[in-house]
SEFIZA-3560 file (N, C-alpha, C; in Angstrom, 3 decimals):
REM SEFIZA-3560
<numar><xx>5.596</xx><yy>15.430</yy><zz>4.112</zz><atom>N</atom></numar>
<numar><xx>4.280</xx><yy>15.977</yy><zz>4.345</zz><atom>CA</atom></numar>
<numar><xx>3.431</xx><yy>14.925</yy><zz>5.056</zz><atom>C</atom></numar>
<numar><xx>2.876</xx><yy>15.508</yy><zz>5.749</zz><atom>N</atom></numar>
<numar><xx>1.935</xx><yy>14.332</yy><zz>6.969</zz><atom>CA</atom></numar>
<numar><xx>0.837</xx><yy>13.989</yy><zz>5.770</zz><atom>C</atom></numar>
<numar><xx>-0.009</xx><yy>13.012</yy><zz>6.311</zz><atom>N</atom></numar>
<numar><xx>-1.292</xx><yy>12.298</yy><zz>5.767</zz><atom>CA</atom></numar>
<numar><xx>-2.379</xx><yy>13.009</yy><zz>5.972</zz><atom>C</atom></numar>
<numar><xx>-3.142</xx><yy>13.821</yy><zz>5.074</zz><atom>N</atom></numar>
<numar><xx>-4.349</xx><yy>14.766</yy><zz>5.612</zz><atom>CA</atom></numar>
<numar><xx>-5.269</xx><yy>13.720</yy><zz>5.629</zz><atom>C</atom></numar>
<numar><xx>-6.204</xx><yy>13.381</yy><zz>6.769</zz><atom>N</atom></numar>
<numar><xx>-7.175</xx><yy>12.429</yy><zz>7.163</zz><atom>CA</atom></numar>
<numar><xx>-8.271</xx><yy>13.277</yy><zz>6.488</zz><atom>C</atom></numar>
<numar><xx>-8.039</xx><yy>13.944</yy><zz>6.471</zz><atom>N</atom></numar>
<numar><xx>-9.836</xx><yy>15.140</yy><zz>5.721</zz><atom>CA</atom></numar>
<numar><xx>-9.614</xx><yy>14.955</yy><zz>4.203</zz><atom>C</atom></numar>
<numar><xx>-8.784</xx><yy>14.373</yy><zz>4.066</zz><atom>N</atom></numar>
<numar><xx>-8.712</xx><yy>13.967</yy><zz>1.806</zz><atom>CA</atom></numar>
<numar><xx>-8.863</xx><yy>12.797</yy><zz>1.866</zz><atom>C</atom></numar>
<numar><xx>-10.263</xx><yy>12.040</yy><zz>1.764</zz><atom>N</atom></numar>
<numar><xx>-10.031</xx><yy>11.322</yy><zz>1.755</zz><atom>CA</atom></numar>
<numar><xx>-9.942</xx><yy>10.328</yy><zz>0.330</zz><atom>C</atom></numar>
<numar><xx>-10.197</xx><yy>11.503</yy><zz>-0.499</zz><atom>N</atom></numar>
<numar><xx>-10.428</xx><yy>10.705</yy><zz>-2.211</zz><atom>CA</atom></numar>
<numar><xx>-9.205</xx><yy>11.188</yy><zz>-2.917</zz><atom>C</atom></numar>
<numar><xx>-9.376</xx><yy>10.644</yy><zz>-4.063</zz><atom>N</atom></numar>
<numar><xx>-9.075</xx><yy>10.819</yy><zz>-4.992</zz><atom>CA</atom></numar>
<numar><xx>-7.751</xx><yy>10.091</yy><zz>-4.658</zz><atom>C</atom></numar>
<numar><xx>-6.634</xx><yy>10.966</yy><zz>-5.211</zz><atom>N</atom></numar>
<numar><xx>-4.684</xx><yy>9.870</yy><zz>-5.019</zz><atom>CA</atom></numar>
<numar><xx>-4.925</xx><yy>9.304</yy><zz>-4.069</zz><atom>C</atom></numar>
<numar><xx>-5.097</xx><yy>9.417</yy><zz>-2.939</zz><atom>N</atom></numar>
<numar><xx>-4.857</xx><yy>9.254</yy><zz>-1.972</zz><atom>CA</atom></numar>
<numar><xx>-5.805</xx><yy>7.415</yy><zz>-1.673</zz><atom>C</atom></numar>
<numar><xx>-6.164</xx><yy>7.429</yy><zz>-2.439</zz><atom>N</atom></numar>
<numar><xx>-6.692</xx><yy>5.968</yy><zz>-2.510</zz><atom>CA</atom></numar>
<numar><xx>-5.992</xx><yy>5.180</yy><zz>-3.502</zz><atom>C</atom></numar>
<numar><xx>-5.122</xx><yy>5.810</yy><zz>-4.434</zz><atom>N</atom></numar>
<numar><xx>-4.329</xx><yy>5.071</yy><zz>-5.257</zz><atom>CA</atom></numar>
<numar><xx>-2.718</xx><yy>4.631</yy><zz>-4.418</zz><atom>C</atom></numar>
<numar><xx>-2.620</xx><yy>4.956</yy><zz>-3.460</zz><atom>N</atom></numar>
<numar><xx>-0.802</xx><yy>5.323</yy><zz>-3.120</zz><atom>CA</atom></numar>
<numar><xx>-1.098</xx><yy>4.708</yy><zz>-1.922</zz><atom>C</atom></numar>
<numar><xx>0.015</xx><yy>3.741</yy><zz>-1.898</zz><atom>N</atom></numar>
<numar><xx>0.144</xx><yy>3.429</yy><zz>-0.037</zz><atom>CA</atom></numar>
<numar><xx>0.882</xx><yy>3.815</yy><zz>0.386</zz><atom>C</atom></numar>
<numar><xx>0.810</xx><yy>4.125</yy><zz>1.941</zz><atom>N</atom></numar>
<numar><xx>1.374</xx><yy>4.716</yy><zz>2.835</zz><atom>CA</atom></numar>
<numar><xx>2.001</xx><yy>3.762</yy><zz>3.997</zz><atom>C</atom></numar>
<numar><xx>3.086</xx><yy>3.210</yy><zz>3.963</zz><atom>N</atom></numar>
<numar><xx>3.509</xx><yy>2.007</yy><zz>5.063</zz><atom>CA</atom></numar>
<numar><xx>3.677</xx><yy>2.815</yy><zz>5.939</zz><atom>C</atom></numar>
<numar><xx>4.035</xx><yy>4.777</yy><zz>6.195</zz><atom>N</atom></numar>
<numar><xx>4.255</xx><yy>4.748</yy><zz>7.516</zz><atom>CA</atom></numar>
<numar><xx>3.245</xx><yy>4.739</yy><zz>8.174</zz><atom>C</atom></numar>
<numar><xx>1.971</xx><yy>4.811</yy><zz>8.066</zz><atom>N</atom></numar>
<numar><xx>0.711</xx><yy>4.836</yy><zz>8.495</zz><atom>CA</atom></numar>
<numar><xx>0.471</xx><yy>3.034</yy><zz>9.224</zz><atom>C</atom></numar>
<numar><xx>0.399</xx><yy>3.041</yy><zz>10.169</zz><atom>N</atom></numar>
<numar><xx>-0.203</xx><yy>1.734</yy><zz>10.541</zz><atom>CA</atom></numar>
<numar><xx>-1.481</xx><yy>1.052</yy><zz>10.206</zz><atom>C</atom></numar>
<numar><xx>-2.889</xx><yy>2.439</yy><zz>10.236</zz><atom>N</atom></numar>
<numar><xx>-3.826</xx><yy>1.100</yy><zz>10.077</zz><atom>CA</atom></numar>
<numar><xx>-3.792</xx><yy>1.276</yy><zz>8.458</zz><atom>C</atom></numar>
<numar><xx>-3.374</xx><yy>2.146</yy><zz>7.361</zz><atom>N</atom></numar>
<numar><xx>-2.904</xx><yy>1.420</yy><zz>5.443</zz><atom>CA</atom></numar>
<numar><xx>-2.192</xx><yy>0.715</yy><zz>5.360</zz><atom>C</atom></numar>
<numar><xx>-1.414</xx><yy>-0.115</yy><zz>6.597</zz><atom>N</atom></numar>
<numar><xx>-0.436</xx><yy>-1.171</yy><zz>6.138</zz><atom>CA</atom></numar>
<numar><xx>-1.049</xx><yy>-1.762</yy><zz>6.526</zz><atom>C</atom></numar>
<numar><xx>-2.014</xx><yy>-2.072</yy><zz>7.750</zz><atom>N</atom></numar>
<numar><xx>-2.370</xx><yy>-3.098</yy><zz>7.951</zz><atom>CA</atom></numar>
<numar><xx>-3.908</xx><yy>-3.197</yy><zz>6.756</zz><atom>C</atom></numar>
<numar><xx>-4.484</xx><yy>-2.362</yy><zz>6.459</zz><atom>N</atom></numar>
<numar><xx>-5.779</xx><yy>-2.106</yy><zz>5.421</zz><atom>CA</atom></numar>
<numar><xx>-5.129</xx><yy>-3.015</yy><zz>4.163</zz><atom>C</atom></numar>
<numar><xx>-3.843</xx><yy>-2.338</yy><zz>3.364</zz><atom>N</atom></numar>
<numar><xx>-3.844</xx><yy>-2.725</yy><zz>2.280</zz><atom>CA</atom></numar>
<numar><xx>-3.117</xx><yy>-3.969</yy><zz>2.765</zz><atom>C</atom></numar>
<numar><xx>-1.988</xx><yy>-5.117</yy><zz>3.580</zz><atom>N</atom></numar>
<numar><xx>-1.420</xx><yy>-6.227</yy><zz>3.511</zz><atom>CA</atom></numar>
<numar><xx>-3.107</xx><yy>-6.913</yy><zz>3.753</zz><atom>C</atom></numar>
<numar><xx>-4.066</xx><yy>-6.640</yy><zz>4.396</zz><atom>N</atom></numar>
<numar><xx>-5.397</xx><yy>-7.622</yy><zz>4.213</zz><atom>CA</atom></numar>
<numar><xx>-6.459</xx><yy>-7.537</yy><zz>2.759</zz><atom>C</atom></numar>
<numar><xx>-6.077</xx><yy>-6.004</yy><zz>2.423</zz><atom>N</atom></numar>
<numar><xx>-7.180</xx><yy>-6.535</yy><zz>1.243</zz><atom>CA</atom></numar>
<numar><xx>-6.309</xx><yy>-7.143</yy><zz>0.247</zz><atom>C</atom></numar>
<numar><xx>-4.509</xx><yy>-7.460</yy><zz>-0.051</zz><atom>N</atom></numar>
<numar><xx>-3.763</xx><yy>-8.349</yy><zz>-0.490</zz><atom>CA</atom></numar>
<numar><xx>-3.479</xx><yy>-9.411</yy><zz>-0.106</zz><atom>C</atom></numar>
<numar><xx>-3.885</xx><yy>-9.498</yy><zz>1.021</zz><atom>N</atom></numar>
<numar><xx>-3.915</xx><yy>-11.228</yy><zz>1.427</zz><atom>CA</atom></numar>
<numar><xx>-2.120</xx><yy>-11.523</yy><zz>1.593</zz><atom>C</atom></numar>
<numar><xx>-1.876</xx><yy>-10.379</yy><zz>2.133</zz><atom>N</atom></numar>
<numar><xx>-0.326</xx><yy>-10.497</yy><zz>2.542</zz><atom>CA</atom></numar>
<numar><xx>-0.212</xx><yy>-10.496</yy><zz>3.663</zz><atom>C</atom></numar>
<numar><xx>1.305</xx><yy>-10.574</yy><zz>4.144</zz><atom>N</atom></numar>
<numar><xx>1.595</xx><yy>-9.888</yy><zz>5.572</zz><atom>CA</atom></numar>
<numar><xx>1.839</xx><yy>-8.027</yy><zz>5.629</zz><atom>C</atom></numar>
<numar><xx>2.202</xx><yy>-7.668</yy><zz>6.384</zz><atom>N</atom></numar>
<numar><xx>2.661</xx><yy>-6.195</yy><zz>6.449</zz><atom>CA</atom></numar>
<numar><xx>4.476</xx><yy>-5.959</yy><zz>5.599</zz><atom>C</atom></numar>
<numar><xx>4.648</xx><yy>-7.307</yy><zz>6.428</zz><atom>N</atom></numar>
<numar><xx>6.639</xx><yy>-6.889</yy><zz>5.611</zz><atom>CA</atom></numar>
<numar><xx>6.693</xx><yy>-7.656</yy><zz>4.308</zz><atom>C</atom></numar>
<numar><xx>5.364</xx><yy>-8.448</yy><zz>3.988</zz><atom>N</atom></numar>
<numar><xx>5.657</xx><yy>-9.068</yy><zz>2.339</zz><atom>CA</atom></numar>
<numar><xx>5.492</xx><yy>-7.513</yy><zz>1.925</zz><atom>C</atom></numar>
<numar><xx>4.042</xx><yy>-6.370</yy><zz>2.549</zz><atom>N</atom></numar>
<numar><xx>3.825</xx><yy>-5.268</yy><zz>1.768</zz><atom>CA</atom></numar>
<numar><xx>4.716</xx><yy>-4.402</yy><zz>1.602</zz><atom>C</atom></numar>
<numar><xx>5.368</xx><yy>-4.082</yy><zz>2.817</zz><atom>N</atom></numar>
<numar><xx>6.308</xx><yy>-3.002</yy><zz>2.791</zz><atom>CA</atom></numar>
<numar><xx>7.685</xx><yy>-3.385</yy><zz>1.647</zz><atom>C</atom></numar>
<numar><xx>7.654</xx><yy>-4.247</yy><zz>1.767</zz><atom>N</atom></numar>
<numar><xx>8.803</xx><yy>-5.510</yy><zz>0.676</zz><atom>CA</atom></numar>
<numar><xx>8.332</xx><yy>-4.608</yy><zz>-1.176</zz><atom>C</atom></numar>
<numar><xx>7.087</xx><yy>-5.273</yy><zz>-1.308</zz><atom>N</atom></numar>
<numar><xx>6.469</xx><yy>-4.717</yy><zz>-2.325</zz><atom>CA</atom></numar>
<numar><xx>6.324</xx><yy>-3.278</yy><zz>-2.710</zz><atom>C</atom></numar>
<numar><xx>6.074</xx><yy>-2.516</yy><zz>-1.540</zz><atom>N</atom></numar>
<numar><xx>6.095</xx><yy>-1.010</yy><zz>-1.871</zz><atom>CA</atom></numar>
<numar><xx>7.973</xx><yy>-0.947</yy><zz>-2.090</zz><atom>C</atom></numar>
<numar><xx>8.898</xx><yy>-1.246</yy><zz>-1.566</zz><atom>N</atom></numar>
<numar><xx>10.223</xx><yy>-0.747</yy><zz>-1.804</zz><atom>CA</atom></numar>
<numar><xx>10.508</xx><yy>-1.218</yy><zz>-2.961</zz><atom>C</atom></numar>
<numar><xx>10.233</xx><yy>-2.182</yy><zz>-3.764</zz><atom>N</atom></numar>
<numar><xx>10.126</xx><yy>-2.910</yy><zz>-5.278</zz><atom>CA</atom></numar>
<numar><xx>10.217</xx><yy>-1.923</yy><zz>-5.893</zz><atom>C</atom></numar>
<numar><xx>8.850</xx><yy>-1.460</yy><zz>-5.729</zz><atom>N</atom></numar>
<numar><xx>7.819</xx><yy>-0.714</yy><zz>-7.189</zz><atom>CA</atom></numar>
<numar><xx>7.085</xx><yy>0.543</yy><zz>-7.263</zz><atom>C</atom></numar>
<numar><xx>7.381</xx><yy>1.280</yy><zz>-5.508</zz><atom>N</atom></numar>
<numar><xx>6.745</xx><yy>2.084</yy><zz>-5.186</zz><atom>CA</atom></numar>
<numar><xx>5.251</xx><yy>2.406</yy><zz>-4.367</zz><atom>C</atom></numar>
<numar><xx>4.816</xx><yy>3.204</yy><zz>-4.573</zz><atom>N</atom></numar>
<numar><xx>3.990</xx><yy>3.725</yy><zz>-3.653</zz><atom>CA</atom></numar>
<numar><xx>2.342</xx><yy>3.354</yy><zz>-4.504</zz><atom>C</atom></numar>
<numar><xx>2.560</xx><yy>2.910</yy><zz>-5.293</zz><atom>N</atom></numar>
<numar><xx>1.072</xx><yy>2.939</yy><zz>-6.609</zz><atom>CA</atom></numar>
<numar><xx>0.533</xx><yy>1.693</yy><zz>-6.269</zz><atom>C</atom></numar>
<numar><xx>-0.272</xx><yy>1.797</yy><zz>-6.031</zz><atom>N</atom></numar>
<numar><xx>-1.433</xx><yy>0.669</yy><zz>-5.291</zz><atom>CA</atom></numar>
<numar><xx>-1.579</xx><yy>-0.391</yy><zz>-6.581</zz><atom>C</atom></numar>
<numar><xx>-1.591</xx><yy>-0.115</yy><zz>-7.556</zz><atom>N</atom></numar>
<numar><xx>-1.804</xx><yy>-1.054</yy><zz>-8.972</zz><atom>CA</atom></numar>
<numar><xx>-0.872</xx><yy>-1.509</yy><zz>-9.064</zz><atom>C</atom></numar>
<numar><xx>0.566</xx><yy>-0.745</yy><zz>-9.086</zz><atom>N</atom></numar>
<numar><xx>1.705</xx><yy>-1.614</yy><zz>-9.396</zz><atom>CA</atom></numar>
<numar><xx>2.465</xx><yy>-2.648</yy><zz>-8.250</zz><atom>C</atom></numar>
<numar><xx>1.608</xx><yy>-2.226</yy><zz>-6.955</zz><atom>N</atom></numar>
<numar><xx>1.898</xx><yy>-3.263</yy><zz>-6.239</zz><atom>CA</atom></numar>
<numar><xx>1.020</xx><yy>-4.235</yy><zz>-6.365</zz><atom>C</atom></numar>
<numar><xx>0.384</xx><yy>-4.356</yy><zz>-6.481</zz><atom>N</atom></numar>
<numar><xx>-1.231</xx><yy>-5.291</yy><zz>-6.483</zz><atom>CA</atom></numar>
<numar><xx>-0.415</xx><yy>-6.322</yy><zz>-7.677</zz><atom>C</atom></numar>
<numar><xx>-0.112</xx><yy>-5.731</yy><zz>-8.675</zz><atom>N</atom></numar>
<numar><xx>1.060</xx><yy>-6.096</yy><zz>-9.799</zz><atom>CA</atom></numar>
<numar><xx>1.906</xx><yy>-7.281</yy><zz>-9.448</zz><atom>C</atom></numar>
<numar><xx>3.349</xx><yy>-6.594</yy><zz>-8.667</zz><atom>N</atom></numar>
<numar><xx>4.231</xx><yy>-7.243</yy><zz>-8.162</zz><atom>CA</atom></numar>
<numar><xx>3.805</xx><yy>-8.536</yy><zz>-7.177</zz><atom>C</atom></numar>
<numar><xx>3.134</xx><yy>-7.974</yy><zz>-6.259</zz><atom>N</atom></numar>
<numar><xx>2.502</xx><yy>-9.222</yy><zz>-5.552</zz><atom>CA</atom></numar>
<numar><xx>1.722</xx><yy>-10.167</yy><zz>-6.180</zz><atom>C</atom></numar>
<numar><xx>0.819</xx><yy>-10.271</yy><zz>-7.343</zz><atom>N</atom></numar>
<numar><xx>0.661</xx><yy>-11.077</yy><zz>-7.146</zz><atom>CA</atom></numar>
<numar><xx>1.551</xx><yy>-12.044</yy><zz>-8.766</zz><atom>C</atom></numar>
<numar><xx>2.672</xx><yy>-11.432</yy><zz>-8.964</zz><atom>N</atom></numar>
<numar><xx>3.556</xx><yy>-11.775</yy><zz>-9.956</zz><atom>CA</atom></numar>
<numar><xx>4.638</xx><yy>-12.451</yy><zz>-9.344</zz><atom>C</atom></numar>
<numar><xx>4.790</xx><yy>-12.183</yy><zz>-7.540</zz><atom>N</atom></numar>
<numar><xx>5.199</xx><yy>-12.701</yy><zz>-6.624</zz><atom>CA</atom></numar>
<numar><xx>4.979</xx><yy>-14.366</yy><zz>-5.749</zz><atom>C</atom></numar>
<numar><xx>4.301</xx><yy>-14.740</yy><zz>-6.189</zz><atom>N</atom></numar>
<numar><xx>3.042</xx><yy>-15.835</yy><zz>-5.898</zz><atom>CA</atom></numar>
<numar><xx>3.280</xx><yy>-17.006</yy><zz>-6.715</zz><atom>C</atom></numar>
//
């Protein structure tokens, strides 16, 4: 299922999306990562913005 740009609340602020370019590049800066430490992290633990936030910085 594509990314509806018109939702912009609710899940959809919890879950990252690496195929999306500018949420990989949004969330590897507000983590203070690169893009392939993130995408690294989403294949870990999934798509849940907390449990990566988690891994990364359990990663460190």
């Amino acid at each position: 299922m594509a990314d509806d740009k018109t939702k912009t609340g609710g899940q959809d602020r919890e879950r990252i999306s690496v195929n999306e370019d500018y949420e990989l590049r949004g969330w590897a800066k507000r983590f203070n990562v690169t893009p392939e430490q993130l995408k690294e992290a989403v294949k870990a633990v999934g798509t849940q913005a907390e449990e990566v936030e988690r891994h990364l910085k359990a990663s460190r």
